[in-house]
Steps between C-alpha positions, in 0.01 A plus 500: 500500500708299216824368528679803377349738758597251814829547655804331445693350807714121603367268764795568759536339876310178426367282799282166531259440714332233668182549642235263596684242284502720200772673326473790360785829399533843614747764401563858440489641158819808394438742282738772335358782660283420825471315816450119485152356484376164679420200259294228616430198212157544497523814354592348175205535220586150386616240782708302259784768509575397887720242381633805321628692838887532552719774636559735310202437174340747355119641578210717362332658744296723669418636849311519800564636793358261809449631873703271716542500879786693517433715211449513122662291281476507071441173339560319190134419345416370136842359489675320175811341443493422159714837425742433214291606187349799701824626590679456153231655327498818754886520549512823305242682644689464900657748627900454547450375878247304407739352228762443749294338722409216274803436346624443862250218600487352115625176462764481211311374207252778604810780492590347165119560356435806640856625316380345183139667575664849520770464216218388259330779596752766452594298164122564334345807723505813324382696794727741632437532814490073485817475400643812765361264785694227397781640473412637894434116566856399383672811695409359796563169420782493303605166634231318366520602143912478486580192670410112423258322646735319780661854557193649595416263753871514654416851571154446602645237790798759616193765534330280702807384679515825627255613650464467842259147542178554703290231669190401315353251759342767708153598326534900513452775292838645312532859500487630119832593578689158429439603092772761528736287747493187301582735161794688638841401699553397874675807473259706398248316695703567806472894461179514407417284790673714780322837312133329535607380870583894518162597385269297625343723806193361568338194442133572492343383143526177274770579294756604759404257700542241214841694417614471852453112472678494197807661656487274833525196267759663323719608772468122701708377148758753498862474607439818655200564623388742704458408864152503667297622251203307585510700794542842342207448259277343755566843658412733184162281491193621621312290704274266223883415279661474861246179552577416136848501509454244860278278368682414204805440705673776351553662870540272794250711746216746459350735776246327754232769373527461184468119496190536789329742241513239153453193724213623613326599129656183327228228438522192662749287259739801479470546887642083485814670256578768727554275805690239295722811398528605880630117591282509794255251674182391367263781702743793453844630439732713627673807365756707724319332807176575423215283405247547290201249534370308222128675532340258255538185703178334614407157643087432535344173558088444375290216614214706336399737223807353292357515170432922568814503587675328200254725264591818671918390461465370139316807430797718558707267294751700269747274370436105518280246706591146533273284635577114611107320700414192441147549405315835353112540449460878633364683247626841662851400544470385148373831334738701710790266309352571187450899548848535585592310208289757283723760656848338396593355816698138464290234673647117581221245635607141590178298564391137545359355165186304656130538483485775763698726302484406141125418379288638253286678800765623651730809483614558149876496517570532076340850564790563756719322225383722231577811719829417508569322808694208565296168630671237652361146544543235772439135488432225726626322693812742577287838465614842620299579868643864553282748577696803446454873321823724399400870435790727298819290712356760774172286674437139606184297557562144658288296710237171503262708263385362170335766276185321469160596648497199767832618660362884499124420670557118683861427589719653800815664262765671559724739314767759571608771339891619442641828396840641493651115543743481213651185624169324505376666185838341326423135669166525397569568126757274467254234635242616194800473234542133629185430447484641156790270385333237649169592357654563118377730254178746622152351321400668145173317503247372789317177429274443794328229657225373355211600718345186485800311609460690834268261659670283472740560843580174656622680869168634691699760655606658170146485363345689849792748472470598108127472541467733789741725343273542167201530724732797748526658100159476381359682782782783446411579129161484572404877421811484201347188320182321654483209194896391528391567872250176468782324269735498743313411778318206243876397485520439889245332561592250239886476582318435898137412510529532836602909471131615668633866498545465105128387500390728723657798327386362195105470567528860636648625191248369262255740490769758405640260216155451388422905501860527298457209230122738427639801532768425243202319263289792520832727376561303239139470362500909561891485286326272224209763423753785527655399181182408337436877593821584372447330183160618459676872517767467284252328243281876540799655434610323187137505381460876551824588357422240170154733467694822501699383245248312180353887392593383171338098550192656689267368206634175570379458863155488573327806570338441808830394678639835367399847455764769391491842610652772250588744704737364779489143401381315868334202455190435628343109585222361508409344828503140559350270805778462779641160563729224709857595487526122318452601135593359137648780299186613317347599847832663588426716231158605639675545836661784348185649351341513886820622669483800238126595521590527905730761456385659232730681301817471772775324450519211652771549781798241587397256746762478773511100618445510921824390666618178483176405307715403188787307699536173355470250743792478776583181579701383807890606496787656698560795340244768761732705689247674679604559874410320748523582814739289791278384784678644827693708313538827352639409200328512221613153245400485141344205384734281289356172635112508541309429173334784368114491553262417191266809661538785318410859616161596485346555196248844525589744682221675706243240439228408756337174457172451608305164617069561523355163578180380518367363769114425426316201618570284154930529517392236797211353306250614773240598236534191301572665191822342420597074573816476674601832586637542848760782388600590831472188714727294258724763519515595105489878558805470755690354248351836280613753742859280537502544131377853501786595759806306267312710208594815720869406588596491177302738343507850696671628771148563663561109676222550696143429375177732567224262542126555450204237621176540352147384478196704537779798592847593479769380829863666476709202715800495605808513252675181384793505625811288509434407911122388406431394185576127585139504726304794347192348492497311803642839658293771326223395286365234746348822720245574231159410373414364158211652343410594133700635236504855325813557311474873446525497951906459444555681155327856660720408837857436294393808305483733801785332641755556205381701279666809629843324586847519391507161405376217199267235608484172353137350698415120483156468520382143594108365498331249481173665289378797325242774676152383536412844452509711184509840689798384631686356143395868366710674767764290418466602111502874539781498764750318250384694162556823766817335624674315225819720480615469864833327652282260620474144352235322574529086474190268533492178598182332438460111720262306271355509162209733423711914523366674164458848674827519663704394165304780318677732749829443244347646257362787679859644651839360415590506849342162568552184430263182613545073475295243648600205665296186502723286631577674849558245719776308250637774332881549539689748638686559221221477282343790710780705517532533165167608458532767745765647348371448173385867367660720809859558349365593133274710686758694663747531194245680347349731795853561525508607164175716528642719792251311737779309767553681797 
């Protein structure tokens, strides 16, 4: 909407407020033809104009009509006051009330340009029906264009002096009806006012009830007024304006019923208003000797379960939240805060600036800044030790509880609850203001504490506390965050050495820090080759379309690269050997030529990147708003607080991952055939299967691991699981007897196993030496030419030096992939690792791309 479509009114009725040591302008906006609209200063599009607001300035507007406890009521949005050009420039195109109307609120050097504006323009306009509208203009003004300049505002002051004067201080609605009084005679106003008095029969809508206010007001300032009419009006009301015309003191009494019935819907702060109006006692009031009970009162005490209880009542927060406790480290309380920031809720926290609040471990308090709510900081010595909540001027919290994790799981607390207590409600707040303006100005920007500062703590008391309370935090976002888990308890035990619950929790974690730091290496070895893959793809693409397009450069390229087709113009390629996803340009080239001879003459189809398998890197941050659930509580918190965790989901979906291992007599060096290999005793292939199990966390959602043990045969074991994998060998494999080896035992048993199931199969297969018999090696051959297309990858690990037959197997089927190791025993994890994952992910990009993934 511009300017010139926004109504025209004048800020009427002005009042200041002070609230919460602000100050800040209300007032009701008149228009020429409709009821007055509410105007609140921050519904000015440019803040500088509130040093604009008077009685009686002018305003663009336009409207909205806002549900209010007591009804509907149209406000002024989008407002300006910078009205002078817009109105000059428009005079001529008002209507004659609408004329009237301004020249009755424009100051006098804005009558004298708005007379110039309209005599220049009757002076040069050749248009008719201009120039007849003008001439309307000055019919009904004749004043203005006759007399001089102090003349006209004589006149202008004996109007006003008048009319009959009515009181401005009380904020409410005029009836449209004061247009016509303040335009005509007390005479005339006197008639008309005894006719509508006359007419008015019922009072059950708006705009007679708005009317019949109008008139009230009227008659209170009139020599002769007519005598009760409060009374006959409440009368002609029905029973919703009969409450209206009480509560705004307009009647002096309103039927028991009536009141009973809108007490008992009001919310809780209009509830507070209705017994103020009533002048009766705290818990009640009275009207014609009856009572009606305040039904919203409530008094609870809690020596346990206090932090459910404060989530639960901020929760159903609607309005505003203060919150005054001298130390904070929940991370629940904290995310409830910040959630009912997100929903527009006004939040106040006053908080002790120290190490146990303000750290760079602890809870981020610039993300409850940046949310829009107000922080408030204490320092020592003289520092703020409330430990109070106010919920919408309606609920209390006060008692000995801090909102920290030591005072929710170790200490005794108390804390009671208040509702329906207005006169504790208003103590309360005014005890937050005071500390406010003692506090100053609310903080813009958090600089914490310098974590390494914090071990610094000179009073042994202080250190067990904090320290205990870190530890009491650690072991609560355990399943949320398991590394800042180990950080924080790290922190303990070096703010007390002497904390043997940090340490405790600490070694018991480590296994599950370990499994996270590998889990999060193998995804981002598996995110690295995805965009090699990626690459790779794009680079067939290009390549394929470049081809398509050279018909006319074909002599150019060299014929056995190229050979063009004159009929539907494919392109056929000749086929090159297969190789590493590592390549130099040249060899990306031939990369292309083998990816086309595999699918003939298809196109190749769009390779869609696995979830998450392309997500840069997150690093640690308080921006995951992923619920969390409350302990001992129903209510679910998001997470505003808790540092999102560097695991992403898995990789593959539907992806089994399969361990065959062999156990012949060599792997222990039983047979001689190897110097220094005791592969199981030193525990090296633990640390493989702990590796093997991280691999499968953050590669599939198929978490647990099928595992195979073979020598002279085939052994299906137990899975890997989550609960075992820690002791597998000493648990599982220990039951069996090494023998000889004979690889084809686990490839036929994997095969039988798999080959008809709904899912892909990546298989590690680790020995220690090749078959000593050939019959054997030629099973192996026919099974993978037979079996090369399959969702089954197949990944070798040969322990030594001497493995030609099982790295010809790569050339054979594409499905396979082999590396030796001849340093086993030193070789480092992430050494391994990488090799393991070396070939698997380009091998599923372009299964995936053949039709063969499951």
């Amino acid at each position: 909407m511009n300017q010139t479509e926004k109504l025209l009114g004048v800020l009427t009725r002005l009042n200041k407020k002070e609230n919460e040591g602000s100050t800040y302008f209300t007032a009701w906006v008149e228009t020429p033809n409709s009821s007055d609209k509410f105007f609140h200063q921050n519904s000015l599009t440019n803040k500088k104009e509130i040093e604009n607001i008077a009685e009686g300035t002018f305003i663009l507007f336009e409207v909205r009509t806002t549900k209010t406890k007591i009804g509907e009521r149209e406000d002024a949005v989008n407002c300006s006051l910078n009205c002078e050009k817009t109105i000059l420039k428009d005079i001529i195109q008002y209507d004659i009330p609408k004329i009237k109307f301004v020249f009755r609120y424009a100051t006098d050097e804005l009558k004298a340009k708005l007379v110039s504006r309209i005599e220049t323009v009757q002076a040069k306009s050749p248009i008719s029906e201009v120039l007849a509208k003008i001439e309307n203009i000055k019919k009904a003004l004749p004043i203005l264009f006759q007399a001089t300049q102090i003349q006209e505002t004589e006149i202008e002051q004996e109007i006003q002096q008048n009319l009959p004067v009515i009181d401005n201080t009380d904020v409410v609605p005029k009836s449209f009806l004061e247009t016509i009084f303040e335009s005509n005679t007390p005479e005339y106003n006197q008639n008309l006012f005894n006719i509508l008095v006359e007419g008015l029969k019922t009072i059950d809508n708006e705009d007679v009830f708005q009317q019949a206010k109008f008139l009230l007001k009227f008659n209170s300032i009139t020599k002769n007024n007519i005598e009760n009419l409060n009374s006959i009006f409440y009368h002609k009301a029905i029973d919703e304006y009969k409450f209206r015309l009480w509560f705004e003191k307009l009647t002096d009494y309103c039927s028991t019923e009536i009141l009973k019935y809108h007490f008992e819907k009001a919310e809780s702060g209009f509830k507070t208003e209705i017994i103020q109006r009533c002048q009766g006692s705290e818990s009640g009031f009275l009207v014609l000797n009856n009572q009606v009970k305040n039904s919203n009162e409530l008094e609870e005490v809690y020596f346990s379960g206090i932090r459910a209880k404060l989530l639960q009542e901020l929760n159903e927060a609607k309005k505003a939240i203060f919150v005054a406790v001298a130390w904070f480290t929940n991370d629940d309380l904290f995310g409830m805060l910040c959630m009912k920031l997100k929903q527009g809720i006004k939040v106040e926290l006053i908080i002790i600036n120290d190490y146990i609040n303000n750290w760079e471990l602890g809870l981020p308090f610039q993300t409850f800044i940046d949310l829009g709510g107000k922080l408030y900081l204490s320092e020592y010595p003289s520092i703020m030790h409330h430990k109070f909540c106010l919920i919408d001027n309606e609920t209390i919290f006060n008692g000995s509880y801090n909102w920290t994790y030591y005072a929710e799981m170790r200490n005794d607390e108390n804390c009671m609850l208040f509702k329906g207590k207005p006169n504790l409600m208003r103590e309360f707040k005014t005890e937050f203001k005071k500390l406010k303006s003692k506090l100053g100005n609310s903080i813009d920007k958090v600089v914490p504490f310098d974590n390494s500062q914090i071990v610094r703590f000179e009073r042994t008391a202080f250190r067990q506390y904090f320290s205990t309370d870190l530890t009491l935090r650690a072991e609560t976002i355990r399943k949320t965050n398991i590394s800042r888990a180990n950080e924080l308890a790290n922190t303990a035990i070096n703010i007390d050495t002497e904390n043997t619950e940090a340490k405790s929790f600490q070694k018991e974690i480590q296994p599950e820090v370990q499994l996270q730091q590998r889990t999060i290496q193998v995804q981002n070895i598996v995110a690295d080759k995805t965009e090699t893959i990626i690459d790779q793809v794009e680079e067939v693409s290009k390549t394929q379309n470049f081809f398509e397009n050279i018909e006319e450069e074909k002599d150019n390229i060299h014929e056995n690269q190229l050979v063009q087709t004159s009929q539907d113009k494919n392109i056929e390629i000749d086929t090159k050997p297969a190789v590493n996803i590592e390549q130099t340009p040249k060899q990306q080239i031939q990369k292309v030529d083998a990816v086309q001879k595999q699918v003939k003459q298809e196109p190749i189809k769009q390779v869609v990147t696995p979830q998450n398998q392309n997500t840069p890197k997150v690093t640690t941050n308080y921006v995951n708003t992923t619920p969390i659930q409350a302990q001992k509580t129903s209510v679910v918190v998001p997470n505003y607080s808790i540092p999102q965790s560097e695991v992403k989901k898995y990789i593959f979906e539907n992806l089994q991952l399969v361990f065959a291992l062999d156990y012949s007599n060599s792997m222990e060096n039983q047979g001689g055939h190897h110097s220094g290999y005791k592969l199981y005793s030193t525990g090296k292939i633990q640390k493989v299967i702990e590796m093997l199990f991280a691999i499968s966390k953050g590669l599939t959602s198929e978490q647990n691991i099928d595992m195979f043990l073979f020598e002279k045969k085939s052994n299906r074991l137990p899975q890997i699981t989550q609960t075992n994998y820690l002791n597998y060998v000493s648990q599982e494999i220990g039951k069996y007897q090494m023998n000889g080896t004979d690889i084809f035992a686990p490839i036929e048993d994997i095969h039988k196993n798999y080959i008809t199931s709904t899912k892909n199969m990546f298989v590690i297969l680790i020995t220690d030496g090749e078959n000593n018999e050939e019959t054997s090696n030629q099973k192996i051959r026919e099974y993978f030419k037979a079996n090369s297309n399959t969702s089954i990858f197949w990944q070798f690990v040969g322990l030594g030096a001497n493995f030609g037959f099982l790295e010809s197997l790569e050339k054979i089927a594409s499905n396979v992939s082999f590396f030796a190791l001849n340093d086993v025993q030193t070789i480092s994890n992430d050494t391994l690792l990488g090799r393991l994952l070396q070939k698997f992910p380009t091998w599923y990009k372009e299964s995936e791309a053949k039709g063969l993934i499951k």
